[in-house]
DRENTIPA-964241 format. One record per residue (C-alpha): residue in three letters; chain; x, y, z. Coordinates in steps of 0.2 Angstrom, whole numbers. Layout:
REM residues N
+------+-------+-------+-------+-------+
| resn | chain |    c1 |    c2 |    c3 |
+------+-------+-------+-------+-------+
|  ALA |     A |     X |     Y |     Z |
...
+------+-------+-------+-------+-------+
END
This chain:
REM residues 322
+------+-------+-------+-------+-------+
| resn | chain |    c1 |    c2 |    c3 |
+------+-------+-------+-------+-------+
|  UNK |     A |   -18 |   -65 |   297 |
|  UNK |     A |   -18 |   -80 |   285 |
|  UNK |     A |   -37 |   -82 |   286 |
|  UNK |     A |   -39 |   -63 |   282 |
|  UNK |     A |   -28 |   -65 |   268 |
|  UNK |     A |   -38 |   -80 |   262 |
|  UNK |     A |   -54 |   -71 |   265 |
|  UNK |     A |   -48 |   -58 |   252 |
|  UNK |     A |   -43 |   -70 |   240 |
|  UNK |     A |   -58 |   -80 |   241 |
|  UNK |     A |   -69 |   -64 |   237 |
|  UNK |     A |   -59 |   -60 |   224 |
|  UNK |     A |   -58 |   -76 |   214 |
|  UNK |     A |   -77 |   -75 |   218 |
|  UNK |     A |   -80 |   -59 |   209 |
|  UNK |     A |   -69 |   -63 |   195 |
|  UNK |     A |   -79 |   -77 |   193 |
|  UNK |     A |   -95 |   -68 |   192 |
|  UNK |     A |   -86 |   -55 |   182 |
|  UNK |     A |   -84 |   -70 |   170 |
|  UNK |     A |  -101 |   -72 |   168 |
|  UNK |     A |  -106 |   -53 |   165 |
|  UNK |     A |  -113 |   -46 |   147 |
|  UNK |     A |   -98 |   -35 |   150 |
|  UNK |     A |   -84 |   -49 |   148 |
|  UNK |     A |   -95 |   -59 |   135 |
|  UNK |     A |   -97 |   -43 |   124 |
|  UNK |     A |   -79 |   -40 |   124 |
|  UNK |     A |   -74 |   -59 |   121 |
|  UNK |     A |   -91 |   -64 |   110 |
|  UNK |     A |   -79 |   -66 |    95 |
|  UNK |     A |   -64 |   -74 |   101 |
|  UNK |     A |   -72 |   -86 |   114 |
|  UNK |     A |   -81 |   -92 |    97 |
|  UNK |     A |   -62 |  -100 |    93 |
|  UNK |     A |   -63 |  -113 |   103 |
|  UNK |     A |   -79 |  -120 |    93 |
|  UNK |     A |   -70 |  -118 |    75 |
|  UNK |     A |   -76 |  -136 |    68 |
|  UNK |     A |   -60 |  -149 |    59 |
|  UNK |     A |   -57 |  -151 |    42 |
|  UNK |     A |   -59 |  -132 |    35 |
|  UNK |     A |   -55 |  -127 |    18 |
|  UNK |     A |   -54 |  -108 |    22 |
|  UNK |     A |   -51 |   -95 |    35 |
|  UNK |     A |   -51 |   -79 |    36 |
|  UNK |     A |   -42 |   -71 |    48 |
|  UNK |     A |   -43 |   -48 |    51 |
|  UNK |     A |   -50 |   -35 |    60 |
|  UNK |     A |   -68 |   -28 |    58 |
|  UNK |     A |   -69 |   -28 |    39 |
|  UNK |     A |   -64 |   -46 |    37 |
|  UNK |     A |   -75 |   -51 |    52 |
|  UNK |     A |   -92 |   -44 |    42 |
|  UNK |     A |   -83 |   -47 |    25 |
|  UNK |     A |   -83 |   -66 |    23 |
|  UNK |     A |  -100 |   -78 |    28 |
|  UNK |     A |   -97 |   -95 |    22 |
|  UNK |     A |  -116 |  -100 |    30 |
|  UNK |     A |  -122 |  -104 |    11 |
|  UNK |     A |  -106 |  -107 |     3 |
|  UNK |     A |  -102 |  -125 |    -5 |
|  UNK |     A |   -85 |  -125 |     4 |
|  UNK |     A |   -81 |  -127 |    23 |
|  UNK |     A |   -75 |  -109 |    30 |
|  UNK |     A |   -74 |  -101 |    47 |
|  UNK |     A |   -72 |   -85 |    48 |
|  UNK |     A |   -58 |   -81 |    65 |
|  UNK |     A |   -58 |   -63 |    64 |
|  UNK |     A |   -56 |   -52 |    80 |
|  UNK |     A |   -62 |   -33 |    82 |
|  UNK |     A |   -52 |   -24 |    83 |
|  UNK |     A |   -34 |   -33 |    79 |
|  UNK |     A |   -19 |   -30 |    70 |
|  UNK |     A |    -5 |   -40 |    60 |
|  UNK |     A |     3 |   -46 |    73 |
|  UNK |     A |    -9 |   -54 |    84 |
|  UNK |     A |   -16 |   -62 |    64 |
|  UNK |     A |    -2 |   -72 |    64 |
|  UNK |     A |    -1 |   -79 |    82 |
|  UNK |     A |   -17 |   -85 |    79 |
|  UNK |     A |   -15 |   -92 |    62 |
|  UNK |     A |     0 |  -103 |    70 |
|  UNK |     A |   -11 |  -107 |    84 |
|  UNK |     A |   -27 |  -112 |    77 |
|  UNK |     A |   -21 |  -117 |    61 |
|  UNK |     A |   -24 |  -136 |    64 |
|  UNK |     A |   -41 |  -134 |    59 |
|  UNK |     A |   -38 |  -134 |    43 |
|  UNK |     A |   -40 |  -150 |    30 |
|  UNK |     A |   -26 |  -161 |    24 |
|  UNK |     A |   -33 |  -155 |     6 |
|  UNK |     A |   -35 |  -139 |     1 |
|  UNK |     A |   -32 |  -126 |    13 |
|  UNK |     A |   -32 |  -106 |    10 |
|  UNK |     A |   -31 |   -92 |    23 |
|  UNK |     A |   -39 |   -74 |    18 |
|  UNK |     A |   -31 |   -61 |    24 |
|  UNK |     A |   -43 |   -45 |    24 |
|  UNK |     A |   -31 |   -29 |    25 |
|  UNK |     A |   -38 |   -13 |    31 |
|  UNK |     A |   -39 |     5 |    22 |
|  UNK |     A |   -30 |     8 |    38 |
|  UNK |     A |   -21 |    -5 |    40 |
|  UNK |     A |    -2 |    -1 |    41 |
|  UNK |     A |    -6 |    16 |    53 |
|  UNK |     A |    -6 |    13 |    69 |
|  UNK |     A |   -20 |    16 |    83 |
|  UNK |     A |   -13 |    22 |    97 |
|  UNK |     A |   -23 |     8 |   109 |
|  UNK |     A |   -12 |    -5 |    98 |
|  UNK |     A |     3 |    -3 |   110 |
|  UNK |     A |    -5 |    -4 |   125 |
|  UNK |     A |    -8 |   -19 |   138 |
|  UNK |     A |   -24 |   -15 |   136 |
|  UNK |     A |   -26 |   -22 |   118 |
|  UNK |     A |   -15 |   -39 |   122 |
|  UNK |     A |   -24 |   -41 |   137 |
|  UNK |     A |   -40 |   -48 |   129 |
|  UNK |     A |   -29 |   -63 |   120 |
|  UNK |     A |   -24 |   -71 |   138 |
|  UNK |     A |   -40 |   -83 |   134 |
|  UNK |     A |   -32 |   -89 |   120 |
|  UNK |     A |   -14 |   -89 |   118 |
|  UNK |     A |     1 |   -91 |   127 |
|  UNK |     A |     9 |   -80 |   138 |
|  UNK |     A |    24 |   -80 |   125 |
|  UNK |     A |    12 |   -76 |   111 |
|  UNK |     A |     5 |   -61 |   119 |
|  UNK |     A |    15 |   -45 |   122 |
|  UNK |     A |    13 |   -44 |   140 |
|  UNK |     A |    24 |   -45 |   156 |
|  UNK |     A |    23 |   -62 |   166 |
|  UNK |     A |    14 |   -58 |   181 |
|  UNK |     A |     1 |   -46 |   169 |
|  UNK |     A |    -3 |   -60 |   157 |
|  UNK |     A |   -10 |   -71 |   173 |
|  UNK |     A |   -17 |   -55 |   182 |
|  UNK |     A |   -27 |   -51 |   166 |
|  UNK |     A |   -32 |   -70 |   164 |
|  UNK |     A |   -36 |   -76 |   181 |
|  UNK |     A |   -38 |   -60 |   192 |
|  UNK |     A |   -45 |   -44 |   183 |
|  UNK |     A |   -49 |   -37 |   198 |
|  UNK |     A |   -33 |   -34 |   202 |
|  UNK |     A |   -30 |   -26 |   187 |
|  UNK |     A |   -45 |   -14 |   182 |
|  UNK |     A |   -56 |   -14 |   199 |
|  UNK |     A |   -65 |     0 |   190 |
|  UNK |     A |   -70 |    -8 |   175 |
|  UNK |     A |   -74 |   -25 |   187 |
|  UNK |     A |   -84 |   -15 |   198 |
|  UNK |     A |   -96 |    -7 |   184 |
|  UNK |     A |   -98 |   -25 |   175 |
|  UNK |     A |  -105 |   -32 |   191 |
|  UNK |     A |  -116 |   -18 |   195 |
|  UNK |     A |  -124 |   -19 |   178 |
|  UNK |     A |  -138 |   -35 |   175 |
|  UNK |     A |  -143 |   -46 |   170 |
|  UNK |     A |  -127 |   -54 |   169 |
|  UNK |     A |  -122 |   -69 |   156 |
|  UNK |     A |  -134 |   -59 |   143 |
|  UNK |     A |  -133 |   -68 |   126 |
|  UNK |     A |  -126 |   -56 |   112 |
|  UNK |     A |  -137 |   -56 |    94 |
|  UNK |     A |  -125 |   -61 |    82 |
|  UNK |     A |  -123 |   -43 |    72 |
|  UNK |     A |  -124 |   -34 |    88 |
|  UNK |     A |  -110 |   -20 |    86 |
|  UNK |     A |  -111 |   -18 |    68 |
|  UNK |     A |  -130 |   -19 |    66 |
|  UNK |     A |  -134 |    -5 |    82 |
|  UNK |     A |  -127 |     7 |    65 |
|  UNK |     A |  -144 |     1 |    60 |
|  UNK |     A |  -159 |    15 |    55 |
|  UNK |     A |  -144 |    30 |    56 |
|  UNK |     A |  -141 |    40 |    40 |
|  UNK |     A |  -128 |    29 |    32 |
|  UNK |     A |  -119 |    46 |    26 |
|  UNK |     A |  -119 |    53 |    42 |
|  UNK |     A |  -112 |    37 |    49 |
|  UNK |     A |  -100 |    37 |    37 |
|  UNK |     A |   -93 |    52 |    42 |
|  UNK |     A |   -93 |    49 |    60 |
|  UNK |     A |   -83 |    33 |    56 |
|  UNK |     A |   -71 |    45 |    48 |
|  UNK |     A |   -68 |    59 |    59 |
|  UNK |     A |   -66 |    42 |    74 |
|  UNK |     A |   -51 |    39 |    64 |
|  UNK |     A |   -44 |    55 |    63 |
|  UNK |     A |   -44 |    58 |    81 |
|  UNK |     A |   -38 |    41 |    86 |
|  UNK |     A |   -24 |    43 |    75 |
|  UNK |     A |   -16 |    59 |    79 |
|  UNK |     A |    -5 |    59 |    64 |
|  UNK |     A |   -21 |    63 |    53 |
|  UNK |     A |   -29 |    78 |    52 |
|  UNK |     A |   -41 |    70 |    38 |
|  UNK |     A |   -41 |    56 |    26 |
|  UNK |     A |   -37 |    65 |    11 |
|  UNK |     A |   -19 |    73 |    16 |
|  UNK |     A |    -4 |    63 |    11 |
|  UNK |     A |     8 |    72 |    19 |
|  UNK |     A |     2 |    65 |    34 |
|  UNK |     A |    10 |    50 |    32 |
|  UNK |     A |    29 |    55 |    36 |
|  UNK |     A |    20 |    54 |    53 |
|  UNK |     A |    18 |    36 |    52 |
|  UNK |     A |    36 |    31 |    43 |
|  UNK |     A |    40 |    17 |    58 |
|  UNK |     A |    21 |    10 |    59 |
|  UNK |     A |    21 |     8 |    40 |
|  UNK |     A |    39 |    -1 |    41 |
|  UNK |     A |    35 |   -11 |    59 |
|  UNK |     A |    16 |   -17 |    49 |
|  UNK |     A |    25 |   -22 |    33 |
|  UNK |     A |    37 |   -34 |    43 |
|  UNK |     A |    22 |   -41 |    54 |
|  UNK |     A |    10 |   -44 |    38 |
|  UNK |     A |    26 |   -53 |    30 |
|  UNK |     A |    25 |   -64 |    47 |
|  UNK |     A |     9 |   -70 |    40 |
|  UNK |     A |    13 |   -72 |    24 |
|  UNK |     A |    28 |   -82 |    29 |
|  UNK |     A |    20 |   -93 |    44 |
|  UNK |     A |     7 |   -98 |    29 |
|  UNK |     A |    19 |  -104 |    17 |
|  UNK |     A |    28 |  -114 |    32 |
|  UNK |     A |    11 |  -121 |    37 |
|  UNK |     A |     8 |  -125 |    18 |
|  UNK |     A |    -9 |  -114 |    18 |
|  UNK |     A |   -11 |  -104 |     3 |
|  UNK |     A |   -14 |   -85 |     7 |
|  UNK |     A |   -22 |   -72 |    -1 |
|  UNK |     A |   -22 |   -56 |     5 |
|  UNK |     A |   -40 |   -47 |     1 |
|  UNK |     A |   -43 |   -28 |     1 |
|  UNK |     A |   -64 |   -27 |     5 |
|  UNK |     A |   -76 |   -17 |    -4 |
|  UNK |     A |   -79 |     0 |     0 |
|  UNK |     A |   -92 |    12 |    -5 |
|  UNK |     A |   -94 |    24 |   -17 |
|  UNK |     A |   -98 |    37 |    -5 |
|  UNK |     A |   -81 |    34 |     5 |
|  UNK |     A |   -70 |    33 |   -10 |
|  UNK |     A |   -78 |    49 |   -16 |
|  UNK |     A |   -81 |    60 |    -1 |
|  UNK |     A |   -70 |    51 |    12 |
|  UNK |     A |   -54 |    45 |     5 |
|  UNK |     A |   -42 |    52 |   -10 |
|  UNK |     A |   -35 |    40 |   -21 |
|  UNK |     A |   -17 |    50 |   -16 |
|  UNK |     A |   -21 |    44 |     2 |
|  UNK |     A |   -24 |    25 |    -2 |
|  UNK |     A |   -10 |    23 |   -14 |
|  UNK |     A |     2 |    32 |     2 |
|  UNK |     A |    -6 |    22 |    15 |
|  UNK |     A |   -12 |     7 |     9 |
|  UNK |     A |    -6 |     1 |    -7 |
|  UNK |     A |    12 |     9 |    -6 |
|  UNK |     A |    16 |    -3 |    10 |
|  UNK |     A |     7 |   -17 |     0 |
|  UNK |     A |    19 |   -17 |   -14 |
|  UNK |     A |    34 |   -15 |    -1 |
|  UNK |     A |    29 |   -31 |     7 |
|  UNK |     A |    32 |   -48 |     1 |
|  UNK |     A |    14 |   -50 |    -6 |
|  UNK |     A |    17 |   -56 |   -22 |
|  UNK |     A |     6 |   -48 |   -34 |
|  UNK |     A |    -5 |   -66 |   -39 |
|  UNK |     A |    -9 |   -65 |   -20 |
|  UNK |     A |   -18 |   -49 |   -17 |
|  UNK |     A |   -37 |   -49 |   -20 |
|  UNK |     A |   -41 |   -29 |   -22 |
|  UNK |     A |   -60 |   -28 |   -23 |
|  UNK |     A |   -59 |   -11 |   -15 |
|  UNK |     A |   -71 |    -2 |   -29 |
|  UNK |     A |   -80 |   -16 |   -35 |
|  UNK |     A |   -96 |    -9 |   -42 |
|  UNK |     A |  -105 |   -24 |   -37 |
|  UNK |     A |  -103 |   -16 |   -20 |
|  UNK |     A |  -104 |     2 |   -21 |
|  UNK |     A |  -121 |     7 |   -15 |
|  UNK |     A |  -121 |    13 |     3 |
|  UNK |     A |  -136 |     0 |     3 |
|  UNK |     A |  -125 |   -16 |     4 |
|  UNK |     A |  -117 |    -9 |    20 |
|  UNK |     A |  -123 |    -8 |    39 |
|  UNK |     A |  -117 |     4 |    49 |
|  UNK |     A |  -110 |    14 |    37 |
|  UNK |     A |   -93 |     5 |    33 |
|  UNK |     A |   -96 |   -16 |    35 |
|  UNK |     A |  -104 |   -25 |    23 |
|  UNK |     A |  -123 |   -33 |    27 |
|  UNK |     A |  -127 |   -50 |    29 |
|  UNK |     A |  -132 |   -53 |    11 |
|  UNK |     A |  -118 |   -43 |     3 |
|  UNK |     A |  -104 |   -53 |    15 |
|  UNK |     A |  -113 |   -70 |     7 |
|  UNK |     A |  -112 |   -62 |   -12 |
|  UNK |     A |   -93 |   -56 |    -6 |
|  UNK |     A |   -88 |   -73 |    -1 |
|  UNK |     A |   -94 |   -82 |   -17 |
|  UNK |     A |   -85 |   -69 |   -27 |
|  UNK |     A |   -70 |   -72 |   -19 |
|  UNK |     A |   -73 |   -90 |   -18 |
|  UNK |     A |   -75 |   -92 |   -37 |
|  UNK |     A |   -62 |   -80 |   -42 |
|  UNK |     A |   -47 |   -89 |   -33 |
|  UNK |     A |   -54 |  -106 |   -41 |
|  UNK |     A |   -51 |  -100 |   -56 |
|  UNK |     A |   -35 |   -93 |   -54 |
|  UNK |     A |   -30 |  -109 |   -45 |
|  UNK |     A |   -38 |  -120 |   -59 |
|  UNK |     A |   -26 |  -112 |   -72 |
|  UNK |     A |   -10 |  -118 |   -61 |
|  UNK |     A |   -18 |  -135 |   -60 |
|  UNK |     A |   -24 |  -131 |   -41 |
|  UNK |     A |   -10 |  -121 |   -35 |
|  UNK |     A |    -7 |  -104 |   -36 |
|  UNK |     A |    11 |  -103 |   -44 |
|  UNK |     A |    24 |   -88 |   -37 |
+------+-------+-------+-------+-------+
END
């Protein structure tokens, strides 16, 4: 009986091994298995979902940034790993840019699931992520026992441990119409926010009342932890394109969604970085897959953004005042 019960435990810790080394598990972990690397003395991070994570490319930049952002993520997992990784920032000038979604403060329906928190057990704590005990270590250590399913299909599929391009979610939007793209992207958030029936309609924002009040307390969280760490924060609204501000979006939509909670939060003004219709970055041209910026506008973003909050800072002799 014991030597059958260590069979099966063998075997599984031998496929979750294996599963560990699937194009699977790295594709779902490429980005947050890159924390681990983050180099020392950093004057900027930028911390967000999947606008801030193809927003901000400090590659040819003459300050020292790293980019941490996860796809997909919300506030609150932000600022567990700003206090958790924040030691990688200098002892000089330290800043944290905060990218905040159009969609920011309405809630997917994945956010609350297990599902979601599950894929920080590789990074954080058990008491930073929002997970049972016993589902924290299953979902770290034994998978298996968690999703056999999902398991079972990663292991079936070869090669495993294929290496992921750099771009590879957002640049497989490449060679579609970027206006059909963009309305794909669209009606995606429609349907997995049932509270919307398009992105135009204010009224559907009664729906979300206790998401808008739950994501103004968690980005204060951020706010807050980077004043206790002494980082300086910015909270950064990304460019979007002309095409989505025009066909997509209704200025009654973002002010009720977006800039509403904004203003309820404890953001002060000097702290938010709106380059939402920037006209540098209008064109549909400048994005890849419809909604994220390319890999040339991301470099011209983050020198924009760099050079902006250095003068701001230079006229409070290198501290933004409150």
């Amino acid at each position: 009986m014991i030597f059958a019960i260590l069979s099966v435990l063998f075997i599984l810790l031998l496929l979750n091994q294996l599963y560990f080394h699937t194009g699977t598990f790295r594709r779902e972990q490429w980005n947050l298995s890159q924390l681990s690397k983050m180099p020392q003395g950093l004057e900027c991070l930028t911390i967000g979902s999947g606008p801030a994570l193809f927003a901000f490319d400090y590659q040819d930049s003459d300050v020292k940034g790293y980019n941490m952002a996860i796809w997909p993520e919300d506030f609150r997992y932000d600022e567990r790993l700003l206090r958790q990784y924040h030691q990688v920032l200098s002892d000089g000038k330290r800043h944290v840019f905060h990218v905040v979604c159009l969609l920011s403060f309405a809630e997917n329906d994945y956010l609350s699931k297990d599902t979601f928190s599950e894929r920080y057990v590789h990074v954080l704590s058990p008491d930073q992520v929002d997970l049972p005990l016993w589902k924290y270590y299953l979902a770290k250590y034994l998978p298996i026992c968690l999703h056999p399913l999902r398991v079972g299909k990663a292991l079936l599929r070869i090669p495993l441990g294929r290496e992921l391009p750099e771009d590879i979610i957002v640049e497989d939007g490449v060679g579609v119409d970027q206006h059909e793209r963009c309305q794909a992207i669209a009606k995606g958030w429609v349907e997995t926010n049932p509270g919307l029936n398009n992105l135009q309609d204010v009224q559907g924002a009664r729906f979300f009342q206790q998401s808008f009040a739950r994501n103004i307390q968690d980005i204060n969280k951020v706010y807050q932890t980077a004043q206790k760490l002494g980082v300086e924060y910015y909270a950064v609204i990304t460019p979007s394109s002309r095409y989505m501000l025009d066909n997509i979006f209704s200025k009654e939509f973002l002010e009720k969604f977006l800039f509403d909670n904004l203003r309820q939060s404890d953001i002060p003004a000097n702290r938010l970085l709106n380059y939402l219709d920037d006209e540098e970055f209008s064109g549909l041209d400048c994005y890849t897959g419809g909604i994220f910026l390319n890999k040339a506008s991301r470099k011209r973003f983050t020198q924009k953004v760099l050079h902006e909050v250095a003068i701001r800072e230079s006229k409070n002799n290198g501290v933004c005042k409150e």
